[in-house]
C-alpha positions as CSV (number, residue, x, y, z in Angstrom):
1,X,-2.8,-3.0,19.6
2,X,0.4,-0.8,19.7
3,X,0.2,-0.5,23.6
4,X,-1.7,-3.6,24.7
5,X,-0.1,-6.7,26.6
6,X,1.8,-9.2,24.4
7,X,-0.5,-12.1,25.7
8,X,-3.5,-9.9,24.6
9,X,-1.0,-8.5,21.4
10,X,-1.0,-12.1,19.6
11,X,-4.7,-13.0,20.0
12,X,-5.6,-9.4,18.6
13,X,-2.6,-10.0,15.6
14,X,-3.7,-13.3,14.6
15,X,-7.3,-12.2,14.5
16,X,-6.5,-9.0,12.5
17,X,-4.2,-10.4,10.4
18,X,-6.5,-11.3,7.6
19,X,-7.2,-7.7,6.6
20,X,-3.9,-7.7,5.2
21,X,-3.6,-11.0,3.1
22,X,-2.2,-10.4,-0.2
23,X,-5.4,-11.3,-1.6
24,X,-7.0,-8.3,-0.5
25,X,-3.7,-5.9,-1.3
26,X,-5.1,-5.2,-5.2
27,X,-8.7,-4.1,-3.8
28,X,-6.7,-1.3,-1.8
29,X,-4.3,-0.3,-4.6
30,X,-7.2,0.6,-6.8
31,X,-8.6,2.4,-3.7
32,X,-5.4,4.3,-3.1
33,X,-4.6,5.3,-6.9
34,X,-8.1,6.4,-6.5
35,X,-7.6,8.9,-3.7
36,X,-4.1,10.1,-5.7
37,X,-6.3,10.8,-8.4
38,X,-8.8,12.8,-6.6
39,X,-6.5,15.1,-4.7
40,X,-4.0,15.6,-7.3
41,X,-7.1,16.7,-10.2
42,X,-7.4,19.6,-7.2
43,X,-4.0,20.6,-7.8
44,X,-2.5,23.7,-10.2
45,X,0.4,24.6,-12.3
46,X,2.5,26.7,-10.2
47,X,1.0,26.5,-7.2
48,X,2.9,26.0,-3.8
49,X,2.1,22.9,-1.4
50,X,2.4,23.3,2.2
51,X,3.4,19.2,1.6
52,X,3.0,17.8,4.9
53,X,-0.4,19.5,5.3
54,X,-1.4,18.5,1.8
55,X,0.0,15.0,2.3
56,X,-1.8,14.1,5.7
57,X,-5.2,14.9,3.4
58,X,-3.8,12.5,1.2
59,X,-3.0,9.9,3.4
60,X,-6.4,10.7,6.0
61,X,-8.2,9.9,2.6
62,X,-6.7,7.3,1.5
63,X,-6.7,5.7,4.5
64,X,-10.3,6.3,5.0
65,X,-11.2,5.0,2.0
66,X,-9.0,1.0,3.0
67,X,-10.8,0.9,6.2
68,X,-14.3,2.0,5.4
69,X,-16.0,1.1,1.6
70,X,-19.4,0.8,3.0
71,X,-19.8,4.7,2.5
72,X,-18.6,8.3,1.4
73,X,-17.2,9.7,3.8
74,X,-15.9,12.4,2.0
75,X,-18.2,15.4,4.4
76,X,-16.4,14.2,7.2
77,X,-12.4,13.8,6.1
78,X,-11.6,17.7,6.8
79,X,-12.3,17.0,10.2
80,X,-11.3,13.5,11.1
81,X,-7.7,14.9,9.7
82,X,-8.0,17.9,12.4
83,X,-8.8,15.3,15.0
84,X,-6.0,13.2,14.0
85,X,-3.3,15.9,13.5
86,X,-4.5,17.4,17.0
87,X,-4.1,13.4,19.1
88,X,-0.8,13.1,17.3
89,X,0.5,16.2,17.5
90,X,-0.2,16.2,21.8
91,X,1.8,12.9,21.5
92,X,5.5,13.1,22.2
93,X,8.3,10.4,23.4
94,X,8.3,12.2,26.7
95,X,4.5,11.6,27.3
96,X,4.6,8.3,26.0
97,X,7.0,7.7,28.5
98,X,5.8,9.5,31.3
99,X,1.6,9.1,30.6
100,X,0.7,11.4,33.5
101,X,1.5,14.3,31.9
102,X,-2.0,13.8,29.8
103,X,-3.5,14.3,32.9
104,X,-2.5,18.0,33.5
105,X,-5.6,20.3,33.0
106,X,-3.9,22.3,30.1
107,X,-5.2,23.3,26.7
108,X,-3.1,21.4,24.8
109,X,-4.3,17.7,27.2
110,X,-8.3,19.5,26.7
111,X,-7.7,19.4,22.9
112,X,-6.1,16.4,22.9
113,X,-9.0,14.4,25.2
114,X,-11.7,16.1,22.1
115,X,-9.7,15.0,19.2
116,X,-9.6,11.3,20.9
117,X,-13.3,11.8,21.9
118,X,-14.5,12.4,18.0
119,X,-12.2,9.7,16.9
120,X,-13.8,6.9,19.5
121,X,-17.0,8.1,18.7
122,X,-17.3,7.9,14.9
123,X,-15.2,4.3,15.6
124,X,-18.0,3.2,17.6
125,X,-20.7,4.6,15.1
126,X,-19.1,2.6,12.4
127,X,-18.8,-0.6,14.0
128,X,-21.9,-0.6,15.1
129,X,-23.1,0.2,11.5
130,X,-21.1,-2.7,10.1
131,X,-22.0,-5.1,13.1
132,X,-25.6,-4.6,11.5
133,X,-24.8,-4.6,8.1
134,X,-22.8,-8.2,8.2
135,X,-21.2,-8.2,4.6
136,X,-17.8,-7.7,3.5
137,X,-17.3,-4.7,1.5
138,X,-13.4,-5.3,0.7
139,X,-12.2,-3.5,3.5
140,X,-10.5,-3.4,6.5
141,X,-13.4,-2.5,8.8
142,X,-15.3,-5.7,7.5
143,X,-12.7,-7.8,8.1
144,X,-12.2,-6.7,11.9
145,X,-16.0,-6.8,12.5
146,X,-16.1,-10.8,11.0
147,X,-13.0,-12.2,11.9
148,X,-13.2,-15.4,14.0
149,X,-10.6,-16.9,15.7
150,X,-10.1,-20.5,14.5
151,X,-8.0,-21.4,17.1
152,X,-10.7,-21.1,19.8
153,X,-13.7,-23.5,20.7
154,X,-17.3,-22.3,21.2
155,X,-18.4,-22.3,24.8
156,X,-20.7,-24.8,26.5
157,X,-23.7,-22.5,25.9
158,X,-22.8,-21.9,22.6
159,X,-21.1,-25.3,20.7
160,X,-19.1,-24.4,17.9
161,X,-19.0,-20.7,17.6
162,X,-15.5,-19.3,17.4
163,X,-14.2,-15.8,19.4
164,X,-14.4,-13.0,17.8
165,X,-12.8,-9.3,18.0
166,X,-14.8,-7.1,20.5
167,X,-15.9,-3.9,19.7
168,X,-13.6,-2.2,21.7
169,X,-11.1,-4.4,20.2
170,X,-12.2,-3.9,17.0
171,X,-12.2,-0.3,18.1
172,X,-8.4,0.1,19.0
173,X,-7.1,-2.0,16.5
174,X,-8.7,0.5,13.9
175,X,-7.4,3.2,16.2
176,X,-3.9,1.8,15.8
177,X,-4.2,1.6,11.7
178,X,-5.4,4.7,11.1
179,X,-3.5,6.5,13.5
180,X,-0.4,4.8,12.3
181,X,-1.5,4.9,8.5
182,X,-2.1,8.5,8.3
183,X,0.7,10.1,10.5
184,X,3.4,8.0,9.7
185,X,2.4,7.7,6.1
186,X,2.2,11.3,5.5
187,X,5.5,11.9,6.9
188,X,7.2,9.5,4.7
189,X,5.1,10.9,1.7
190,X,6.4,14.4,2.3
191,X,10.3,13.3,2.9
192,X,9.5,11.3,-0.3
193,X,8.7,14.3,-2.6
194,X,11.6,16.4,-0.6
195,X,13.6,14.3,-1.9
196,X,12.6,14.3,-5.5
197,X,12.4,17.9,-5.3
198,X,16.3,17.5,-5.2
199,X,17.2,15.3,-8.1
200,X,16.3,15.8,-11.3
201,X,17.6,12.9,-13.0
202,X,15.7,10.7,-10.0
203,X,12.2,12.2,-10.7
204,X,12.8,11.4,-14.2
205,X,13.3,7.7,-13.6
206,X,10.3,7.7,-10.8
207,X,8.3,9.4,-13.7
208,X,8.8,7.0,-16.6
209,X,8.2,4.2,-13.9
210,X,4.9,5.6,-12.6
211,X,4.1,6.8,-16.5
212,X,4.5,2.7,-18.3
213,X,2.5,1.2,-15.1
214,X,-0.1,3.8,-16.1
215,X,-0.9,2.3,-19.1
216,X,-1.1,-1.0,-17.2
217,X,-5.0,-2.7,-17.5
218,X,-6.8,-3.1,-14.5
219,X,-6.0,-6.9,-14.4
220,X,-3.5,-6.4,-13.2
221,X,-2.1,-7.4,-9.2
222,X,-1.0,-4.9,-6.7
223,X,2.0,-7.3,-6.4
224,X,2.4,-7.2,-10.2
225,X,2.1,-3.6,-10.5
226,X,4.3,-3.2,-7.7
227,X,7.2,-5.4,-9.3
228,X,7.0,-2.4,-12.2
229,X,8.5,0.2,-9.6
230,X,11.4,-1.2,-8.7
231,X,13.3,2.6,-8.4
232,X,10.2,4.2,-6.9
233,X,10.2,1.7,-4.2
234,X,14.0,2.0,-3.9
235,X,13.4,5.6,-2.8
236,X,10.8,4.6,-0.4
237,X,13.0,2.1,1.3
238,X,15.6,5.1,1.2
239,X,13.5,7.3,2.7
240,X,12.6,5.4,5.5
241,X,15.6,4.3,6.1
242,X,17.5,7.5,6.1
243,X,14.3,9.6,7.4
244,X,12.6,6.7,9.0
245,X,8.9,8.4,10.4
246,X,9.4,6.6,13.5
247,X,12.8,7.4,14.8
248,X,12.2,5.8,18.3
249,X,10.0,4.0,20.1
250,X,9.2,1.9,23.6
251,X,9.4,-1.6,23.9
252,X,9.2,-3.7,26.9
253,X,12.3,-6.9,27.8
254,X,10.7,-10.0,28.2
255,X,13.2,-12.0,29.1
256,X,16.3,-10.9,31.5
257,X,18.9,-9.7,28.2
258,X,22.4,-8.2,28.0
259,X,22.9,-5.7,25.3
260,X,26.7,-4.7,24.8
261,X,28.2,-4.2,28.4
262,X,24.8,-3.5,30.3
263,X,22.7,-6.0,31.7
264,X,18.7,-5.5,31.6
265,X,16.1,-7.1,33.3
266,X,12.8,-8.3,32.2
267,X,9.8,-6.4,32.7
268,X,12.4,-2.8,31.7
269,X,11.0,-0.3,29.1
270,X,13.8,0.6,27.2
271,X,13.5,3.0,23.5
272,X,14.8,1.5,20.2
273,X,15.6,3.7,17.9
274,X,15.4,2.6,14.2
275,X,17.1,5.8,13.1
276,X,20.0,5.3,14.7
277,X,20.2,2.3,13.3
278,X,19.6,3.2,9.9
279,X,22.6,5.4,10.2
280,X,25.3,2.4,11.2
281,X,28.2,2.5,8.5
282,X,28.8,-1.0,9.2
283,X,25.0,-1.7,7.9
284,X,24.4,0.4,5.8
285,X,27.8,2.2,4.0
286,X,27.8,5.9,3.2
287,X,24.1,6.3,5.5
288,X,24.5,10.0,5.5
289,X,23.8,9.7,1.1
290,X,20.3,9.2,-0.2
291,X,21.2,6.1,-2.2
292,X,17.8,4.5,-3.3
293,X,20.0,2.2,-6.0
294,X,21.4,0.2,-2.6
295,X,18.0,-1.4,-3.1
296,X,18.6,-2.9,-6.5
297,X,17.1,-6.6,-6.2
298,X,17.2,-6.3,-2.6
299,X,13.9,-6.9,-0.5
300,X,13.9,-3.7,1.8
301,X,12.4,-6.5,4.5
302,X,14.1,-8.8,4.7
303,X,17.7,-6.6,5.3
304,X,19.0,-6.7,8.8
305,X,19.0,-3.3,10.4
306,X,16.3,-2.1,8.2
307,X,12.9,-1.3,10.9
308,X,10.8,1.5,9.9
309,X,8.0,-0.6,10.9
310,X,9.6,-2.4,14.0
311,X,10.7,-6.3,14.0
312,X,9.1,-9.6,15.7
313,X,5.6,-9.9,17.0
314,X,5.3,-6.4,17.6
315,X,5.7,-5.6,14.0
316,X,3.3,-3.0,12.2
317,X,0.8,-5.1,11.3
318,X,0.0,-3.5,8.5
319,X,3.4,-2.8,7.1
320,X,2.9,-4.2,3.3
321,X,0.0,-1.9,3.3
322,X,2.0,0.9,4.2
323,X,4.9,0.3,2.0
324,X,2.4,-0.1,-0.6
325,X,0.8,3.0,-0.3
326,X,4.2,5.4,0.0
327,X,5.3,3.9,-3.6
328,X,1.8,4.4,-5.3
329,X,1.0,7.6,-4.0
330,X,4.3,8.7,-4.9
331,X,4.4,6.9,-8.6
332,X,0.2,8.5,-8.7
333,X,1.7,11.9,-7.7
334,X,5.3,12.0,-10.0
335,X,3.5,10.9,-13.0
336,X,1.8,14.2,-13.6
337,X,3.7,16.4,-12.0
338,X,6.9,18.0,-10.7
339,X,7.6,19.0,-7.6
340,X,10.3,22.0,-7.2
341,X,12.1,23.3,-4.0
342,X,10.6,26.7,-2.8
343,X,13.6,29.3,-0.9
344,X,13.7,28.6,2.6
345,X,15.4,25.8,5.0
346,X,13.8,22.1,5.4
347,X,15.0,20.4,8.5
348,X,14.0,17.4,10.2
349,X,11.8,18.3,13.5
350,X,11.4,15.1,16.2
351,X,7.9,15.3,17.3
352,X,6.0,11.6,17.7
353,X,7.4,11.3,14.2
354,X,10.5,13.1,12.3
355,X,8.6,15.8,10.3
356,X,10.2,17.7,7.8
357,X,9.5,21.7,9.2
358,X,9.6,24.4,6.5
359,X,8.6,22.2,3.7
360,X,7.1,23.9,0.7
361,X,7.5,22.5,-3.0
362,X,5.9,24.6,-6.4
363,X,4.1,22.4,-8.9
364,X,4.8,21.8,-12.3
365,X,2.6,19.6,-14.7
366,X,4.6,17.4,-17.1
367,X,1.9,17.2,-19.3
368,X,0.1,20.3,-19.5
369,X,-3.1,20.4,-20.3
């Protein structure tokens, strides 16, 4: 869906869209305080994280886990991250740009072409499996494979029966999602914890707000859970504002459009860059200072300026997903423990996403056991 026609783009939205209906937002929570659980009960006192590795398991996991219920697919996460890591990391703004370059016969395009190979194939093994299997399991995968598209009659040979996703649209939306959900996702996880690492009296206040919702009952919603981190999800809506994962990306004018003194023409591919953006005194003041309290009753959303996940019709479409995820992984991971700054230098390195290079934390548990 991220690269596909914007005639094709709003048939495939409106037919996805259902996977992430608030209604279905407290089945992944559970799912994703799950996975937090799981990898953190791995973790050690003192030991050092290598935190963007660490948090792309995380987030490969957890991400795993929304899309496909139907089994464990816990044999198979190691490598699905390598195969992820390896596509994404061949991607770059210059290859997006100039697509040819994939077609060079180097290592790094031969690795790149097996990663995407392994990817499609277990897509198509799965759909196939859940084509067969025909119930919803609460995930995103059984929405995609049974989604029916209201809007359209049944043909003459078949009266009544709706469109439906195709496998191979079935196939790149999922591509899209998890792609998006585990790269991105782990970036802003790590910048997240970086962050943390820095102040003290922050991590407290993310602490006691991930400690109280802990002792919340399991009747509770996502979106009432979620209304009990009001600082944690300020520093998310910091952090990607200030180290927005996607710092620039292509779009395409559809309509002839002047932008300042320069006129552009319709059909032009032109980059947008929400970090720049994010950076504009006259939108947000002071944006060199991590300032997660500029979020105080503000809906990170709904703010002008604010477009970690994009804007319009070519918005992430799963977006609330993501946002949810980044502030309960990171109230699942600061409620037991403290993350401290190692020696070295962390500084921000523009690959498809802004990574932060050189970033180690040491663990500390707050409650020992």
């Amino acid at each position: 869906m991220a690269t596909c026609p914007l005639v094709r783009h709003k048939r495939l939205r409106r037919l996805a869209q259902p996977a992430f209906q608030s209604g279905r937002m407290t089945g992944y929570a559970r799912t994703i305080q799950a996975q937090v659980d799981a990898v953190t009960a791995t973790w050690r006192h003192g030991q050092v994280l290598d935190v963007l590795l660490e948090m792309r398991s995380l987030a490969t996991r957890s991400n795993l886990a929304t899309m496909f219920c139907r089994r464990d697919l816990g044999p198979e996460v190691a490598g699905l991250r390598q195969a992820v890591t390896d596509f994404v990391d061949h991607q770059t703004i210059l290859r997006m740009i100039a697509p040819g370059l994939n077609r060079l016969p180097t290592g790094r395009n031969r690795r790149y072409r097996a990663s995407e190979a392994r990817l499609l194939r277990f897509l198509d093994e799965e759909i196939a499996a859940y084509r067969k299997d025909g119930r919803d399991h609460g995930d995103l995968m059984s929405m995609f494979t049974t989604a029916l598209d209201s809007d359209r009659p049944g043909d003459g040979d078949r009266p009544g029966d709706k469109d439906r996703l195709s496998d191979k649209e079935v196939r790149d939306t999922a591509m899209t999602v998890l792609l998006g959900g585990i790269t991105a996702t782990a970036v802003g996880h790590a910048w997240a914890l970086h962050q943390l690492s820095q102040d003290s009296a922050l991590d407290a206040e993310v602490a006691d707000e991930a400690q109280a919702v802990a002792q919340l009952g399991r009747e509770h919603t996502a979106a009432e859970v979620m209304a009990r981190l009001p600082r944690t999800r300020g520093v998310v809506a910091e952090v990607l504002r200030r180290r927005s994962p996607s710092y620039i990306f292509p779009r395409v004018t559809v309509t002839d459009t002047t932008i300042g003194s320069r006129r552009i023409p319709a059909g032009a591919q032109v980059l947008l860059s929400p970090y720049v953006l994010h950076h504009q005194p006259d939108l947000f003041p002071s944006p060199e200072d991590f300032d997660p309290y500029r979020w105080d009753g503000r809906d990170p959303h709904q703010v002008k300026g604010w477009l970690p996940f994009g804007a319009g019709e070519s918005k992430c479409i799963a977006y609330e997903l993501a946002f949810m995820d980044l502030t309960l992984s990171l109230a699942g991971i600061v409620r037991s423990w403290r993350l401290h700054p190692c020696p070295g230098s962390v500084r921000p390195r523009p690959r498809l996403h802004l990574e932060p290079h050189g970033l180690t934390l040491r663990l500390t548990e707050r409650n020992p056991r």
